[in-house]
matplotlib code that plots the C-alpha trace (Angstrom):
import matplotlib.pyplot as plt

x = [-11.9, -8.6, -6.5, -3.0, -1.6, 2.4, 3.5, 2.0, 3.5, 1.3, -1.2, -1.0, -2.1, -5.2, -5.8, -5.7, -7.9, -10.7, -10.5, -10.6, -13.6, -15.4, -15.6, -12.4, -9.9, -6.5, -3.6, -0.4, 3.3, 5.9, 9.7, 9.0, 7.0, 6.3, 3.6, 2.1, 2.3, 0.1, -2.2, -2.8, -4.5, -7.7, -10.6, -10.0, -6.3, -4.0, 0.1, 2.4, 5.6, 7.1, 5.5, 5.5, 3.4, 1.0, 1.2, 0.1, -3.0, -4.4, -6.3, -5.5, -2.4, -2.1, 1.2, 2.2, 5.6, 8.2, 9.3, 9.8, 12.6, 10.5, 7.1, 9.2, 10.8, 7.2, 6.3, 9.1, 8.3, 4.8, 5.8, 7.9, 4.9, 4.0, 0.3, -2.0, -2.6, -4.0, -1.4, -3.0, 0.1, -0.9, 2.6, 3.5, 5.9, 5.7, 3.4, 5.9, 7.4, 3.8, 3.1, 6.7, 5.8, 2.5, 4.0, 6.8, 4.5, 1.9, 3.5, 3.2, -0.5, -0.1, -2.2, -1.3, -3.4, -2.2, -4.7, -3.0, -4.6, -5.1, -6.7, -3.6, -4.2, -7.0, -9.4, -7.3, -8.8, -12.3, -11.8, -13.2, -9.6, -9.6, -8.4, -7.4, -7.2, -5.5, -6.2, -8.1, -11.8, -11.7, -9.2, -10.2, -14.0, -12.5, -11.2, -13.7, -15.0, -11.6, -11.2, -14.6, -13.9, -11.1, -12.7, -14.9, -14.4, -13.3, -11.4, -10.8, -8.3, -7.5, -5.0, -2.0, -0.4, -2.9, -3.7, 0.2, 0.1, -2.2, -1.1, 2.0, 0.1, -2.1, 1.2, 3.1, 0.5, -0.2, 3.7, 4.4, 1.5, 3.7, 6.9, 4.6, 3.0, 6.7, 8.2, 5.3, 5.7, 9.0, 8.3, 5.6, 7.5, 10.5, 8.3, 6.5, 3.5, 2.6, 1.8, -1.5, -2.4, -1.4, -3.5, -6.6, -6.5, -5.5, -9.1, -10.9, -8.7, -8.5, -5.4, -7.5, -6.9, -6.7, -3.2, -4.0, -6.4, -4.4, -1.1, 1.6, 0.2, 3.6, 5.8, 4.2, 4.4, 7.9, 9.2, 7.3, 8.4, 9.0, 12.7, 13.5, 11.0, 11.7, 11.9, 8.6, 10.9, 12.9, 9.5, 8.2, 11.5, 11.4, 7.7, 8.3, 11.1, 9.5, 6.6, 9.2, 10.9, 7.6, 6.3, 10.0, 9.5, 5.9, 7.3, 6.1, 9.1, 8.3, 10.6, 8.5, 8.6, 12.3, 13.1, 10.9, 13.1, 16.4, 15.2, 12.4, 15.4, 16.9, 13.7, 12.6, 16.0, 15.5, 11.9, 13.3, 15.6, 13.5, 11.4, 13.7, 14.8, 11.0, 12.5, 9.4, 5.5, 2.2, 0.8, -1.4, -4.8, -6.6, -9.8, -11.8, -13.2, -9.9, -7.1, -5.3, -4.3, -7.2, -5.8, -7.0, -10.4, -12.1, -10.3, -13.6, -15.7, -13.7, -13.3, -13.0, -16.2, -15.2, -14.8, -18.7, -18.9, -15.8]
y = [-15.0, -13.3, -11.2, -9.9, -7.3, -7.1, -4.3, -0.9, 2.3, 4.1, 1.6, -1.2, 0.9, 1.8, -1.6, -2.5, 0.0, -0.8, -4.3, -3.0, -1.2, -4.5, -5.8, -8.1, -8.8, -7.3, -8.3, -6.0, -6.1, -3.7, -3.2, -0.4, -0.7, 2.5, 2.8, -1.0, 0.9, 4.2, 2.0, -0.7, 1.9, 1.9, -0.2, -3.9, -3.7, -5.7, -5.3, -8.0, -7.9, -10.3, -12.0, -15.7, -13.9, -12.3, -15.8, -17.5, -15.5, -14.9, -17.3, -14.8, -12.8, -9.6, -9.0, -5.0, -5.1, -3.7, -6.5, -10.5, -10.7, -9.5, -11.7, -14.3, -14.1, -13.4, -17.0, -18.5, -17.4, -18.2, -21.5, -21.9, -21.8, -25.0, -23.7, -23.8, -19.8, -18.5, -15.7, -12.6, -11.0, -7.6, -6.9, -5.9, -8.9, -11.1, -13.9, -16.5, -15.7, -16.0, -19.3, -20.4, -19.4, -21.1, -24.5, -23.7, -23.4, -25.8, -29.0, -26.7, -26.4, -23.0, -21.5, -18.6, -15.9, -12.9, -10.0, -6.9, -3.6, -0.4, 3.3, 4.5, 5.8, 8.2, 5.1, 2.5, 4.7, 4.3, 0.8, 1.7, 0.0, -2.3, -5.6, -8.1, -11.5, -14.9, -18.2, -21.4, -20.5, -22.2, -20.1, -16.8, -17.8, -18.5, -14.5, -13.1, -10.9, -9.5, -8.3, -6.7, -5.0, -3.1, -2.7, -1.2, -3.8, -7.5, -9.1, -12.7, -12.9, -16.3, -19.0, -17.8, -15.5, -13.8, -11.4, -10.0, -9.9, -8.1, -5.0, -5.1, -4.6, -1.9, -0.1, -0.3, 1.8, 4.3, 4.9, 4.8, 7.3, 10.0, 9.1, 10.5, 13.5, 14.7, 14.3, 16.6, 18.9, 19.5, 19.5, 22.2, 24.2, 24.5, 25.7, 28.6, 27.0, 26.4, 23.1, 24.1, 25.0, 21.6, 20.0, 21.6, 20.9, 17.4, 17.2, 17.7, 15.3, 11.5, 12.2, 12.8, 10.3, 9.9, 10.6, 14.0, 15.3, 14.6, 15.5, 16.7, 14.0, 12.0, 15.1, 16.0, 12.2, 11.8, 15.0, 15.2, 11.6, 11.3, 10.3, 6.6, 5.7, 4.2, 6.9, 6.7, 6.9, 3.4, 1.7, 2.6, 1.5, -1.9, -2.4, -1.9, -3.7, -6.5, -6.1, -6.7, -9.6, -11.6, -11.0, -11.8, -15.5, -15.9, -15.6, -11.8, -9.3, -5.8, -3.8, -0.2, -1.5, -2.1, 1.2, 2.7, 1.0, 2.3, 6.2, 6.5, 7.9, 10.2, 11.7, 11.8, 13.8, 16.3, 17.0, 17.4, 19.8, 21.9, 22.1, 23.0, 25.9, 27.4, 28.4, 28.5, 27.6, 27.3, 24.1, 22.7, 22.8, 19.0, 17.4, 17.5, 14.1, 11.8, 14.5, 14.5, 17.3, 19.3, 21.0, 24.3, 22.9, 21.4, 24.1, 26.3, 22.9, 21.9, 18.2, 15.7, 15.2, 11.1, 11.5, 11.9, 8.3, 9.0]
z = [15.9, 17.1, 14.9, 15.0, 12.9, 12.7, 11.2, 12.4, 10.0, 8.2, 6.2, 9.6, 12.1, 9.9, 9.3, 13.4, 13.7, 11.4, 12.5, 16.3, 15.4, 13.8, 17.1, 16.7, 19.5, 17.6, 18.9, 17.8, 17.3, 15.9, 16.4, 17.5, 21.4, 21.6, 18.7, 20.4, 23.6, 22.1, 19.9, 22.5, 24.8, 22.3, 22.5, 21.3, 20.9, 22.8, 22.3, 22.0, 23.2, 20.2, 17.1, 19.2, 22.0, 19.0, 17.3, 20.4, 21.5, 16.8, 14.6, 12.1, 11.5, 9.1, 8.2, 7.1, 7.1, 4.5, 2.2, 1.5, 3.9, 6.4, 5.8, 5.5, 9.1, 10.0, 9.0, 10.1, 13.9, 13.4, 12.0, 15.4, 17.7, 16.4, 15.8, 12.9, 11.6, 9.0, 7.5, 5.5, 3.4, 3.1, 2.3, -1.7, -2.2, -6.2, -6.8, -6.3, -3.3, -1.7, -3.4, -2.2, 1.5, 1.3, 0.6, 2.8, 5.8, 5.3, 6.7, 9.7, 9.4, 8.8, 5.9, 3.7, 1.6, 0.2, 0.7, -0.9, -0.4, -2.6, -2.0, 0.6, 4.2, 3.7, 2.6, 5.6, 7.8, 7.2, 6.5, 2.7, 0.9, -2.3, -1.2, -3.8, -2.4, -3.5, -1.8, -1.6, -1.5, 2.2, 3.4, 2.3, 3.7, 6.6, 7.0, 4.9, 7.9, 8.7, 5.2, 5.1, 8.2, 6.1, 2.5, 0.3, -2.3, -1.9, -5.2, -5.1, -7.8, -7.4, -5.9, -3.5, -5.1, -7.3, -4.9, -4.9, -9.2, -8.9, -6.9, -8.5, -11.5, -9.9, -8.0, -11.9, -13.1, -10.7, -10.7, -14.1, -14.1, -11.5, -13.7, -16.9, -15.1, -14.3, -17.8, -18.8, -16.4, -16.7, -20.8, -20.2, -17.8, -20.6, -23.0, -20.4, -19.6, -15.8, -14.2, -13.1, -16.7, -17.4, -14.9, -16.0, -19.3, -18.6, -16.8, -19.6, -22.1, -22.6, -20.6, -17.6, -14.3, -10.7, -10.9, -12.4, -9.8, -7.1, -8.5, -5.9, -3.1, -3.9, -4.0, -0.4, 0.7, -0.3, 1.3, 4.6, 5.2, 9.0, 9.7, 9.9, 7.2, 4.0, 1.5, -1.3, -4.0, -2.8, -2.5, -5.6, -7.3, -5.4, -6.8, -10.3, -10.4, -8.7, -11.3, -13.9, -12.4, -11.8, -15.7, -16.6, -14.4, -15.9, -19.3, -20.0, -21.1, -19.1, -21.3, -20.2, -16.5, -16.9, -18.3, -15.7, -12.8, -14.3, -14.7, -12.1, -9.2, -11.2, -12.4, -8.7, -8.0, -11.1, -9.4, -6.0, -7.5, -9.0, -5.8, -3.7, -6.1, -5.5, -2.3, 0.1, -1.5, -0.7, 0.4, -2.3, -1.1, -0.2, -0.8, 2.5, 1.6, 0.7, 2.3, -0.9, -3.3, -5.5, -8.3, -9.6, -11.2, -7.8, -5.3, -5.1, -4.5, -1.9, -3.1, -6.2, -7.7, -7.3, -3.9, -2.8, -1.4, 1.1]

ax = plt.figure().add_subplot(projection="3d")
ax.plot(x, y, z, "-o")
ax.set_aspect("equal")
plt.show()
């Protein structure tokens, strides 16, 4: 089987890669030619000069691009070639916009699952993600070996669509998760007490998460963003408001995910602020097994104690 990947920032390039490495022809395209040019100069890759050419020479095509506008002029250029692919939506996009596309396309003999990925670019690059995967049972046996080449753990969550309801549910809690951890640091820090102080004893409560032992990874990520990127803060708004609107259309009020979409950017600028009035600071030390932040409890180990298997 031939792959494509279309979409190569961050999470898409890891994704060639560990495909690449599985012994799969991957064919690549991104707006931008010169990271096809770069990536295409490593074993098994191939770059494409537009998504027709990449459509022409896959069987399978991963698309990693931004949002539903995007997939869907993916599809629609597939669609164009006139030949039968199987698309793998990697993309965070709602349940019914994949279920839409996939009846959209089929006339076309082109099939469509939705195989949404979780555990960020540390874990893309060893090909050790969570993918959660919707689709006929056909289909998804019919790409299984592409999506083992980039996971740890395979979901099928069922039909088209499945696979997207449930990252949205997974990305709702892991940012409503930062959104709480900066409410209470900003609570502590009124009343005198440090936000390392806070994060240790949150390690030994009920309170205690992944969220917690890696907290400042999103303050790092969204301010070390390279230029012409999407900022985190505007992705993590589109998600939770797309969480909200697809329990809204499946009949499921989201009245915390709601409030959460309406306060999550001003809460990200009341953080930023009170960063940038630290003036210069020490880079939080990371994990030497996932790369992300360690606070003050695993520093002298070196690495969270969940992060052994890495």
């Amino acid at each position: 089987m031939k792959v494509g990947i279309i979409g190569l920032g961050n999470m898409g390039e890891q994704i060639a890669r560990a495909i690449a490495r599985a012994g799969f022809k991957t064919h690549l395209y991104d707006v931008r030619p010169e990271t096809v040019e770069r990536l295409a100069s490593e074993e098994n890759m191939v770059g494409c000069s537009s998504v027709k050419e990449l459509a022409q020479e896959s069987d399978a095509i991963g698309v990693v691009v931004l949002n539903e506008a995007q997939v869907a002029s993916v599809a629609d250029e597939v669609v164009a070639t006139g030949l039968p692919r199987t698309l793998i939506i990697h993309s965070t996009v709602t349940p019914a916009f994949v279920q839409e596309l996939a009846a959209a396309v089929a006339p076309a003999g082109v099939k469509v699952i939705d195989a949404t990925v979780a555990g960020g670019v540390a874990r893309a690059k060893t090909g050790q993600l969570t993918v959660m995967v919707g689709g006929d049972d056909a289909t998804v046996g019919s790409v299984r070996e592409v999506l083992e080449a980039i996971a740890r753990d395979v979901f099928v969550v069922g039909p088209a669509g499945a696979g997207s309801a449930m990252k949205l549910a997974v990305n709702f809690m892991t940012i409503s998760s930062y959104a709480l951890e900066m409410e209470a640091m900003e609570f502590v820090r009124a009343h005198g007490i440090s936000e390392d102080a806070l994060s240790s004893v949150l390690t030994t409560s009920s309170a205690d998460s992944r969220a917690v032992r890696t907290w400042g990874f999103h303050d790092r990520l969204r301010r070390s963003a390279p230029p012409g990127t999407a900022p985190s803060q505007v992705v993590m708004r589109k998600d939770v408001s797309s969480f909200a609107r697809a329990g809204a259309r499946a009949g499921s009020l989201m009245p915390l995910a709601t409030i959460a979409a309406e306060t999550l950017l001003p809460k990200i600028a009341e953080r930023d602020a009170y960063l940038d009035s630290l003036g210069e600071i020490d880079a939080v030390p990371r994990c030497a097994r996932c790369t992300l932040e360690l606070i003050p409890p695993f520093r002298e180990a070196g690495a969270h104690p969940e992060c052994a298997d890495i």
